[in-house]
C-alpha positions, 0 to 999 in steps of 0.5 A: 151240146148243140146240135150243131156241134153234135153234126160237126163231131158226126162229120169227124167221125166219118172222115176219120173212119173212111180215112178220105172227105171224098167217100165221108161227103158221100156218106154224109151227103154233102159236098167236099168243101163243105166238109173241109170247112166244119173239120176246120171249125171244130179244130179251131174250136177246140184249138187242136188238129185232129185229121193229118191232110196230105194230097194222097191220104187223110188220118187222124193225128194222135188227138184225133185218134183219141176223140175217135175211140171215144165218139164213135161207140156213143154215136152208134148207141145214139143211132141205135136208140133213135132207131129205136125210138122211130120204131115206137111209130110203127106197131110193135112186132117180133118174137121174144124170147123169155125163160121163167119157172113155171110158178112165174109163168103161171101167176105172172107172165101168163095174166100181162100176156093175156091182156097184151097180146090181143091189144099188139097181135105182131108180138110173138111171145115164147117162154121156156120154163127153167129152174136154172139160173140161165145165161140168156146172153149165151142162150139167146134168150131175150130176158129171164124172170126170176126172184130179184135177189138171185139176178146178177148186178151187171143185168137190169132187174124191173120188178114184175110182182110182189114179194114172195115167201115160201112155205112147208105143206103137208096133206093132213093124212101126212100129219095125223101119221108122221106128226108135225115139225117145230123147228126146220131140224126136224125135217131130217127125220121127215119124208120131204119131196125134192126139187132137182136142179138142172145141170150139176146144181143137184137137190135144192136146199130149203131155206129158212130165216129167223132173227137174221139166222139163216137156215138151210136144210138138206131134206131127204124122202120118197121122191124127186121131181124137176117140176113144181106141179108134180111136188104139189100133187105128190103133197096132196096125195100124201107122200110127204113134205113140199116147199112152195110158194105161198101163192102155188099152196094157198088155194089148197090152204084154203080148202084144207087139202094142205097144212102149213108149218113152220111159217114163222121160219119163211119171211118174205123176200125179193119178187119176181123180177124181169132181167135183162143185159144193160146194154140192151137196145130194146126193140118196141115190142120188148119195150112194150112188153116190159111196161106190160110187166111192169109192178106197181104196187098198189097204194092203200089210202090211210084210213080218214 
């Protein structure tokens, strides 16, 4: 479609709505007869009246009406993306508001903003840290980051990191009393550390995989924390079993303050992902922000 012919749909819209061409002539800033003259070309065009035209009234005829319900919402997403579009000239500024758990603010969010926010000082970022599935609709919140497979299919999921996997610790001193499990069933009779969920969703259950079986496992033990950083410490210290991410247990892994087991139950899955609603008209700087996030996985030239 032309642009022309996009204008002449432009001009319908307008007479159609203020129901008069004067008031759409001044909208439109043209003059009357020249309005009345593109509404007579696109009817003719399209071999159908759209507007019924007494002394008294303009409104559209039953065809016009039809044409109306279906342009105007396209025009106005039009209008909203070239806005859009002509704020990408100025520098990017505002307040965005993004709700992640703490492990994906840390490994995630934290290093992009770190090199992003000195580069577009305008930009305010506030992150909440929720283990909740939140309704960023509802809540007001801009977008939400959480693993990929949990993200609703009606919302627009960027991939920000890599796969993740979990993994079951222990501090060495648990093991050399309690002995070590082989099987996810054996945890019944561990003492594991807890993560609660907020609102009515409870205790979380572990979850394992092995050859398409699915797992999960209702742990119990001493303690129960909202916070990931408090099960790791309370591991550390001995009081029983964690279920974390690779990336939030591996430095501990390494200085063998941490023992793994069970690690062929835990394959990778989905990583993280930001998400957001699809009909979403992104102001500049959330643009810019989605770049910043943006994964892109690294390629490894095959050996020559």
């Amino acid at each position: 479609m032309t642009s022309e012919n996009l204008n002449d749909l432009a001009a319908f819209v307008a007479v159609a709505q203020a129901r008069s061409f004067t008031h759409a002539a001044a909208e439109l800033a043209i003059s009357q007869s020249a309005l009345s003259q593109t509404i007579r070309g696109l009817e003719q065009r399209l071999g159908i009246r759209l507007l019924n035209r007494t002394t008294r009234s303009v409104s559209p005829t039953e065809a016009g009406e039809r044409l109306l319900q279906t342009l105007a919402p396209r025009l106005k997403d039009i209008d909203a993306e070239l806005a859009a579009l002509r704020e990408l000239q100025h520098k990017p500024a505002g307040t965005i508001r993004l709700t992640a758990t703490e492990n994906a603010a840390n490994t995630v969010l934290w290093p992009a903003l770190c090199k992003l926010l000195p580069e577009y000082p305008d930009i305010k970022v506030e992150i909440i840290i929720d283990y909740g599935l939140t309704d960023i609709v509802t809540e007001q919140v801009d977008a939400g980051v959480r693993p990929g497979e949990t993200v609703d299919k009606d919302m627009i999921a960027v991939p920000i990191g890599p796969a993740l996997r979990m993994a079951v610790v222990g501090s060495p001193a648990y093991f050399t009393a309690h002995g070590r499990p082989m099987v996810p069933q054996d945890l019944t009779g561990h003492r594991c550390i807890n993560l609660r969920l907020p609102g009515r969703r409870g205790i979380y259950a572990w979850e394992f995989e092995r050859n398409g079986r699915d797992l999960h496992v209702r742990v119990d033990g001493p303690l129960v924390f909202n916070a990931a950083a408090l099960i790791l410490k309370a591991a550390q210290d001995g009081f029983g079993l964690a279920y974390l991410t690779e990336n939030q247990v591996k430095p501990y892994l390494d200085t063998s303050k941490l023992v793994r087991v069970l690690a062929n139950w835990c394959p990778p899955f989905s990583g993280y992902h930001l998400y957001y609603p699809s009909r979403r008209q992104p102001s500049a700087a959330f643009a810019v922000l989605v770049e910043a996030l943006r994964y892109r996985r690294k390629l490894v030239a095959p050996n020559s």
